[in-house]
Every structure is written in C-alpha cells, then in structure tokens.
N, C-alpha and C positions, 0 to 999 in steps of 0.2 A: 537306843540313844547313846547309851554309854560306848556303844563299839563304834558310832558315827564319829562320835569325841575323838578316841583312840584313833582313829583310822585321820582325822582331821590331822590330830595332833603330829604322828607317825610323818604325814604328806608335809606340816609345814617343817618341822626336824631334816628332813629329807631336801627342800624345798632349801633352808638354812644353809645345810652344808654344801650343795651345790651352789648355791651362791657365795659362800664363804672361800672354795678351795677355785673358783673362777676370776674371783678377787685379786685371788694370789699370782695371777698369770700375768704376763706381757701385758703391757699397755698396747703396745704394737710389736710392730716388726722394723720399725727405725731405729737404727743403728746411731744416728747425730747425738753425739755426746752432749750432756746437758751437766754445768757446774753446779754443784750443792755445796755450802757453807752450812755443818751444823756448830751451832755456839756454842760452848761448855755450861751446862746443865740446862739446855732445852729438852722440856719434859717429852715421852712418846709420842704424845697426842701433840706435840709442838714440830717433831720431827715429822711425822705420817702426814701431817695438814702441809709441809712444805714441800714433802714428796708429792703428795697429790697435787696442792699448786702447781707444781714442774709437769705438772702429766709423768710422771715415770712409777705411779702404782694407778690402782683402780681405784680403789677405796682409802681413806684414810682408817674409819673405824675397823677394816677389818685387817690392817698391818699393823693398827694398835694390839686388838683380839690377838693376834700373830703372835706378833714379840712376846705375850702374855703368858702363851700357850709354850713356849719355846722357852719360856721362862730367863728372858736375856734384857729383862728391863734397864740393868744396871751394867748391861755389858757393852752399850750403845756409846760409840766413841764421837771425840768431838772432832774436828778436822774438817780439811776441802775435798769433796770426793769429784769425780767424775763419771757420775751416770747414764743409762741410757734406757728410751723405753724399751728396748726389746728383752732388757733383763727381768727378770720374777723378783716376788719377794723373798724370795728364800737367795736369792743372787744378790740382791741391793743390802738384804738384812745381812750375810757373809761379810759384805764390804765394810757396813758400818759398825761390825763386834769386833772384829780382826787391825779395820784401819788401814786396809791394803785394797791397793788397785793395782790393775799393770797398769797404769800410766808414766810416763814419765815429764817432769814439772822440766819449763821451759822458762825461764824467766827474760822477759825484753828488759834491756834497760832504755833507761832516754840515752838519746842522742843516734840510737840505732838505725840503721838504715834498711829498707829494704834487702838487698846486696847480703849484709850483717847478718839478716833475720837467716837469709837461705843457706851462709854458713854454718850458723849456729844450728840448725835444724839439719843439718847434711852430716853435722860432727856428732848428733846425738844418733843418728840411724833412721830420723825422719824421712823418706823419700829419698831424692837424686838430686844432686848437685843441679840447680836450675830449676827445679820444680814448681820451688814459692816465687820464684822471678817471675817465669812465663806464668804463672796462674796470674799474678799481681796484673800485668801486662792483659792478660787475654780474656779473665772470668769475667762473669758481670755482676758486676754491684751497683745497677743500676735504683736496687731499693734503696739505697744509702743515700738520702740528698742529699748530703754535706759534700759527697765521693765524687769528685771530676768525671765527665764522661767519658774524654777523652786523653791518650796519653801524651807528652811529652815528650818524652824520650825515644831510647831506642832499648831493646832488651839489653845489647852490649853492658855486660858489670850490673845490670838494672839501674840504668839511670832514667828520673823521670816517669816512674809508671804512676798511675791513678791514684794510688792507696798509697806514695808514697806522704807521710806525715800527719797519718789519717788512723795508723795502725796504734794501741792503746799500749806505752808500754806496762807493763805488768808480769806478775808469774800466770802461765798458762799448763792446766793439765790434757798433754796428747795421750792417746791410746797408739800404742806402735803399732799395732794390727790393722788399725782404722784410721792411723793417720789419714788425712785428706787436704791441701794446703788452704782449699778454698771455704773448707768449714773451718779451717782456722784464721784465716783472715777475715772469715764474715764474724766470728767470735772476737776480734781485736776491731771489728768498726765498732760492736754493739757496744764495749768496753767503753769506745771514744762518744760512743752517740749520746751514752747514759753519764758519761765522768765529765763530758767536755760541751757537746753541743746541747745538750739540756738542763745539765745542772748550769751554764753559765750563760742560756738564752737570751737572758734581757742585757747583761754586760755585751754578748754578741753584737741584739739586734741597737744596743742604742752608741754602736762604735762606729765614727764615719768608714772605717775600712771594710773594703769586704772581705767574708770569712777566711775566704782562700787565701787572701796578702796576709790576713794574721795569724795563719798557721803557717805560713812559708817566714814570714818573721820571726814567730816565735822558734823554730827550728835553728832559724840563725843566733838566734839570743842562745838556743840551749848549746850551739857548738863554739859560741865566743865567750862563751860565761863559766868559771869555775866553782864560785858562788854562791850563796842564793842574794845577798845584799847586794851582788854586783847586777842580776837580772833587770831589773827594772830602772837605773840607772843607763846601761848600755842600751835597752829596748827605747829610751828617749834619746839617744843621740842617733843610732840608726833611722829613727821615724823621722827625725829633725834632717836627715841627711837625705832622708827616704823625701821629704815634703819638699826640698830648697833644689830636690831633682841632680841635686853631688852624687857622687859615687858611693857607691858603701863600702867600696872595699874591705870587704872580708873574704880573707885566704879560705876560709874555708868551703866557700862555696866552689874554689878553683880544685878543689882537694876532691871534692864531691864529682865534679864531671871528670876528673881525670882519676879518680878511682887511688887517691894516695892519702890513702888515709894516714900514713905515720911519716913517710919517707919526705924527706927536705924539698920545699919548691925551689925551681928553678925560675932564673928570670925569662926566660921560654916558655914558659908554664902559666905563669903572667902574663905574659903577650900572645895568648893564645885565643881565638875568637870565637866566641860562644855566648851565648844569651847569659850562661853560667855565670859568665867572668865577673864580678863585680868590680873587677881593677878596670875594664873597660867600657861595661857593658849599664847605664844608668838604671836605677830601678830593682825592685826586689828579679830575682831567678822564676824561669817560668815553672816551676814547682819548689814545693822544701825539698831542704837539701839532709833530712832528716827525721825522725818520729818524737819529737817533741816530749817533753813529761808536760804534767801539770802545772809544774808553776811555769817555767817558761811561756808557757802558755797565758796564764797570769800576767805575767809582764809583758807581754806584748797587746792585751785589752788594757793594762794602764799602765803606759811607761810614768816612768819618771821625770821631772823639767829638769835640766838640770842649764849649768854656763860650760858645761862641758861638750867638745864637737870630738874628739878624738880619746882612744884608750889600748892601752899596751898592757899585756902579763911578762913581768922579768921571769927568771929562770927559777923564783921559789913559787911562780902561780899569783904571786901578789899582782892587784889591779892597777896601774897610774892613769890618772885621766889628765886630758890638754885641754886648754881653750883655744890654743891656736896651734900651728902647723910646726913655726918655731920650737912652740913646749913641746911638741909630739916629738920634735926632732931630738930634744933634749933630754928627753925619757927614754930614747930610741938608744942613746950615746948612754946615756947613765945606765940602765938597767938590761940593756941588751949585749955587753961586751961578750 
C-alpha cells in the first residue's frame, strides 16, 4: 500500500513538473506583436492574470510559481512592453526585470498624414520608402467597419487612401525585425475603434452627420485649429458653411492634394481643380485630409453656435473671428501685413 502511495505520489510530482515546465513554453508560434501596459505596483498574480489575458503565456498560476522560483518578485518593472506569443516565459520574464525590448516607440501626432506616417517610419528604419502608403492603399481592412472600402485617391504622395483619418494617433511600439505596415495599421484602427468609434457611439449614432463627414471634418478642425478653445467654435462655423452649402475654403485641404505642407500657396494652387479644392469645390473633401486627435474629433460631434461665419490666425497663432466678409477683410488688413 505504502509503495502504491510512493509510486502514486513519484507519477503526480512527475506529472507536476511536466506540466509546470510546458507552461513555460510559447503560447504559439505567432509572431503579431501584442501591447502590455504594466501599472506601478501591480502585484505578480496581477501581471501573470493580464499576460494570460493577452494569450501570450499558458498559465497565469504557473508564471506566478516562476517568477517565485527565480526569486524576481521585486525585480518586475512597470512600463509598456511589446510582446508576442511565440516568446517563453523565461523571454517575456527577461523583458519585464530588465525593462528592455528591441522595439522602437513611434509616436503619431494629430494632424499627421498618411504620407507623414511613411516618413516618419522610413526615417526610423521601418521598411522602404512607400511601404505604409501602398499597404494603406492596397491591404484589406475590410474587418474595420468604420474603414472605407474604397479608395480616393491615387498612391501619388498617398493622397486619399482608405485609412486615411482612421489611423489613432498615439505612441506605438515596432519590433524592427518584424516590422509589418499592415499589422501596424490594423493596431492604429483598433486604437481608433476602442478611443473613438466606441468610447463615443451614442454622440456618433445620435449626430445627423454621417461618421465619415465627421471625421473628414474633424481633420479639418485639427489642421485649422491651434487651440483647443478655438476647436469647437471653428468646428460651428465650418458645419454652418458646410449646411448653407458655401464654400469652406480651407487652404488646407489645397495643401493636402498638392502635397505642400509648409511651402506658400500660390494663386494657381487655388485655381486648381479637384474635389480637394475647398476654394472651388462646395462640400466637405472626398476623404480627411488628415488623422485627426481626439478632441478634434470632439468638436466636430459638437460644434459650437456661434455669430461667427469667418476666422484668420495673425502671425503670433492668435484666433480673429468675422461675422461678415467686410470684418474678415479687416482682420485680413489688420493682422495679416
């Protein structure tokens, strides 16, 4: 009886640590980067239960046990990591004592463009010049249903593609080894899906406009606005201009198809013919002309009323609003020499 025990005992000890050290293995063999946020002083069993959440260990109880045995309870850092399941625990536990990934942090600001983004990712060593354009262009994000099916544009400079104004800005961490444009562009819809089209569904669903004009709006609000007090006053005179079917004339949307981001319009540049144009052309642009932040975004689901139809920034950035075409001229004269 007693050797039956022994022998029971021996199989489930045995039985233990083969489950314990298979634990420790890859979740898989997917490489797709997964973001973790640990908080400063979330306890082991608070870190393991949100690793297992993510899928990127097997067990929680047994990367607790781990860290225990390893004796690094205290050496577990707080910070934003970028995981993946094909790493182990003893590769994920490295990351979180140490505080190092290879990754490198990408930050979008608002008002960034497509265009902007394949820069910005071409100057860090992300890929090839073009990469995030033609993927914007070409991938499918057909799970997105906020995301156009269709594009716009044309690749030239990426004007016009699907995902333009769609994209979350925020800091992003890339792995340079596994960069991929289209796993990071489906990471900056999910950002917008979770910050913008869920967190603000019911201001969405109970807004006469539909989604698409008030993110193509609100992009305009974020490249005419310096601001944040000035948002939502400028977001009611656009809609007001946008409703009475005037022009909106905003230069910036002419900057956007002709790819001039800094460099002086010309009166040729104005009179040039394109859906783009808002000097000619009635009506929001057939996409944003931009990736919008958050509040913009804000003010454009509730503008502001105002008596105001027109608004100028003189050369210190300060706002002047007109009620009529006269004041605009005179704000033009005063604060524009």
């Amino acid at each position: 009886m007693i050797k039956r025990l022994l022998l029971l005992a021996g199989f489930l000890v045995l039985a233990c640590g083969v489950w314990f050290w298979q634990a420790l293995k890859p979740v898989s063999k997917d490489s797709a980067s997964v973001i973790v946020t640990i908080q400063k002083g979330t306890s082991v069993a608070g870190i393991a239960r949100t690793l297992a959440d993510q899928h990127l260990i097997r067990s929680a109880s047994a990367f607790t046990w781990y860290v225990g045995f390893r004796k690094l309870q205290t050496k577990l850092q707080a910070g934003v990591y970028e995981l993946k399941p094909n790493q182990s625990a003893e590769d994920i536990l490295t990351a979180l004592t140490t505080g190092k990934t290879d990754d490198i942090a990408i930050t979008i600001p608002e008002d960034r463009t497509v265009a902007d983004i394949d820069d910005l990712l071409a100057e860090k060593g992300l890929g090839e010049p073009g990469d995030f354009i033609a993927c914007a262009f070409d991938c499918d994000f057909s799970a997105f249903a906020f995301v156009p099916q269709k594009n716009s544009g044309t690749r030239q400079n990426g004007i016009g593609s699907k995902v333009e104004g769609y994209l979350f800005p925020d800091t992003y961490f890339v792995s340079k080894g596994g960069y991929d444009p289209k796993k990071l562009i489906e990471r900056m819809l999910q950002e917008f899906d979770a910050r913008v089209a869920k967190a603000y569904a019911r201001d969405i669903q109970e807004n006469p406009q539909p989604f698409a004009k008030i993110i193509t709006m609100a992009s305009l609000i974020e490249k005419e606005t310096r601001h944040q007090d000035e948002r939502a006053v400028v977001s009611g005179i656009l809609w007001k201009r946008y409703n009475e079917r005037q022009l909106l004339g905003v230069d910036a949307t002419v900057r956007y198809f002709l790819h001039k981001p800094t460099s002086a319009i010309t009166a040729k540049d104005l009179d040039t013919d394109s859906p783009y144009n808002t000097r000619k052309s009635v009506g929001l642009p057939p996409t944003p002309i931009a990736n919008p932040g958050e509040a913009s975004i804000l003010a454009a689901l509730h503008p502001e009323s105002s008596e105001y139809w027109y608004y100028l920034h003189d050369s210190q950035g300060r706002i002047h609003y007109a009620r009529t075409n006269d004041e605009h001229n005179e704000n033009r004269q005063r604060y524009l020499r």
